[in-house]
C-alpha angles and dihedrals in degrees: 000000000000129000119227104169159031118222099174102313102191119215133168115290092358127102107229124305123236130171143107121257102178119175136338122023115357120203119198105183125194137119117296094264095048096047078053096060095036097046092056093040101053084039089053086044096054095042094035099043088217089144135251094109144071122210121206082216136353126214123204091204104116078199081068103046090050093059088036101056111011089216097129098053142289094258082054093062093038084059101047088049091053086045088059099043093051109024099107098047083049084053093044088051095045090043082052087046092055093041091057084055103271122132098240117189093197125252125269107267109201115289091039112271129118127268111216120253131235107046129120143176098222093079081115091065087047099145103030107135117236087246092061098040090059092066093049096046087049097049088046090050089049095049091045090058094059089044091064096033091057081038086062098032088061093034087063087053089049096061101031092054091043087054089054094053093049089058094041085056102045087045093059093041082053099054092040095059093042084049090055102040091055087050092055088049098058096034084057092048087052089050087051099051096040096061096037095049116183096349092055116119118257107246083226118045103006099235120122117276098221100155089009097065100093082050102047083046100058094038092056094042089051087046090049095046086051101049080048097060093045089051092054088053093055088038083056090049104047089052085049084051092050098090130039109289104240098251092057085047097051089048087053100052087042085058099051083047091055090044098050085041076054092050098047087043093060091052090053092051092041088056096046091041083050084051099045085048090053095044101056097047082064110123089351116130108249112287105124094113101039114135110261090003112151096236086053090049091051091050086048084055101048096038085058089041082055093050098041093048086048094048091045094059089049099061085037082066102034078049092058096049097042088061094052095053095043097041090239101310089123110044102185145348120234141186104262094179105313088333135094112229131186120254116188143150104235089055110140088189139328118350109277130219087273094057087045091053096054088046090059094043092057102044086050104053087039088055097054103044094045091047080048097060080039093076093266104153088226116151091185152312141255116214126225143209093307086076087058099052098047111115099265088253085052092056092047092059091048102068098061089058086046090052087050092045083043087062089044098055102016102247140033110179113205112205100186134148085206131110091237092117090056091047096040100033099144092057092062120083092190130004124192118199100213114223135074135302123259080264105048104253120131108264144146114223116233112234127215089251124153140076112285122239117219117211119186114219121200 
């Protein structure tokens, strides 16, 4: 779903809202309590149906509303993710399920409806004897296995690389600015003595120059160009230490390789463990769905394999974006009992609301565009309180990953009562200021928003 328009959206305090807010990212400007208000009301309008908005097209998928609107939680969009990533191997696994006897009822596909049963995608190995299929299942087990184990082998390079280039980092911005503030300091000490002359104080001892004046001088202005030149080094350094370092980038990209060779791997094992399942039911009398049955137990099994593998892509995403828009103060999101939870390196203590806050944005924003390539007929997202309580750097990040999230689905819509639209304009392809016009009448202010475009005249 994607809003396209306001037809007289009603919030708290505000006369109705009307304005067009068409495709990429979408800004609504007004003061905190105002984007609160705004941002519920045009949410219960969407989901309720209650009028004020057009939609260029509405989905009935509740797997849909909970990525478009959050308001059900962040641990609801994480799931429906997770139900779109792994829907049609749920299906393959329940199909395999009714074949072996057992009265399957289909699992829930996302938005809440039933996939049929029944059906696998095996038919092609029709004929292969049981004998033949254990000795393949058995080689694609093994080979996913090493699969995961390399996945977590580079994925502890990852992240251990990615820590010792944080601290490289830090460590350069530290110098620099130790470097600059000593600078300042002795540049200040000539001024003074300059304009003091002989009867400037000494920086030492405090006592007035007087002959000394030509010497401290030069000693100060030879200390001051070298802590100049040892600033620009570290200057140097710090630029070379703004991007990833291209170790950490080629392990990167050697880690999203290994994880797409695991996730092609799983889907080997899950077809020949369908057609294990099917041959053995073969002449058995039905048993398949009995209660505690190991076939049952082994579907159980694979079903949870399937969700945990899904969910897992979805906070190494969300991993990946959290630490953009952060700068590498989170490094990577993990399952904490149902809860992602932020893991970094510059932490003084337990992770604070801020920290929170960038964890839900970016599973958020990772959930909706994965169950989007998924086949989720999501049009965009509006994001929630979590973009307000960013540290104002943070936000600023942040909107870079929502404009390209913004390309992915076709709209993100900011509500903020922040100045991040004055700050970030060129990210913004429309802003709306929320209020009423000079006259009275319900409006929303159009904002010089865009990126310019500079033509050179002769």
């Amino acid at each position: 779903m994607r809003v396209t328009r306001l037809t007289g959206l009603r919030a708290a305090d505000l006369p109705p809202l009307e304005g067009e807010l068409g495709e990429g990212l979408v800004a609504l400007v007004g003061s905190p309590d105002e984007a609160s208000e705004v941002r519920r009301s045009l949410v219960w309008a969407v989901l309720v149906g209650e009028g004020g908005v057009v939609l260029a097209e509405a989905s009935e998928s509740a797997g849909v509303e909970a990525l478009w609107g959050g308001d059900r939680g962040l641990t609801e969009a994480l799931e429906s993710a997770v139900a779109w990533l792994a829907g049609r191997s749920l299906a393959r696994v329940e199909g395999a399920r009714v074949t072996m006897g057992g009265q399957g009822r289909g699992p829930l596909a996302p938005g809440g409806t039933l996939v049929p049963a029944g059906h696998s995608d095996a038919e092609e190995e029709e004929g292969r004897p049981l004998e033949d299929t254990l000795p393949e299942l058995r080689a694609r087990e093994h080979e996913l296995r090493d699969l995961r184990a390399e996945w977590a082998e580079v994925t502890g390079d990852v992240e251990q690389a990615t820590m010792d280039w944080l601290r490289e980092r830090q460590d350069a911005e530290s110098q620099l600015q130790a470097y600059r503030d000593r600078a300042r300091e002795l540049k200040a000490r000539l001024t003074q003595i300059q304009a003091g002359g002989p009867d400037a104080p000494c920086p030492t001892c405090g006592r007035p120059l007087a002959d000394h004046l030509k010497d401290v001088r030069v000693q100060l202005r030879e200390e001051w160009e070298s802590v100049v030149q040892d600033g620009s080094w570290w200057k140097r350094r710090r630029e070379q230490l703004e991007g990833k370092l291209e170790h950490l980038r080629a392990l990167e990209g050697q880690g999203v390789r290994v994880n797409a060779a695991v996730e092609t791997g799983a889907e080997r094992v899950e077809r020949v463990r369908a057609r294990v399942r099917e041959l053995a039911a073969v002449g058995v009398e039905p048993r398949g769905d009995e209660a505690g049955s190991p076939e049952v137990r082994a579907l159980e099994r694979l079903a949870e394999e399937l969700r945990v593998a899904a969910r897992a892509r979805v906070l190494s995403e969300a991993g990946r974006l959290a630490e953009r828009i952060t700068a590498g103060r989170i490094l990577w999101i993990r399952d904490d009992e149902g809860s992602p939870v932020a893991e970094g390196v510059f932490y003084g203590g337990l992770p604070g609301r801020r920290d929170r806050a960038a964890v839900d944005l970016a599973v958020r924003m990772a959930a909706a565009a994965l169950a989007r390539r998924a086949g989720a007929p999501i049009m965009g997202i509006v994001m929630g309180e979590a973009f307000e309580v960013l540290d104002p750097e943070d936000r600023l990040r942040s909107v870079d990953v929502l404009g390209e999230l913004a390309d992915e689905l076709g709209q993100v819509v900011v509500v903020t009562g922040t100045d991040v639209v004055d700050l970030r304009p060129e990210e913004f392809v429309r802003a709306l200021e929320l209020g009423p016009s000079e006259r009275g009448v319900p409006s929303l202010r159009p904002l010089p928003v865009g990126a310019a475009v500079l033509r050179l005249t002769a």
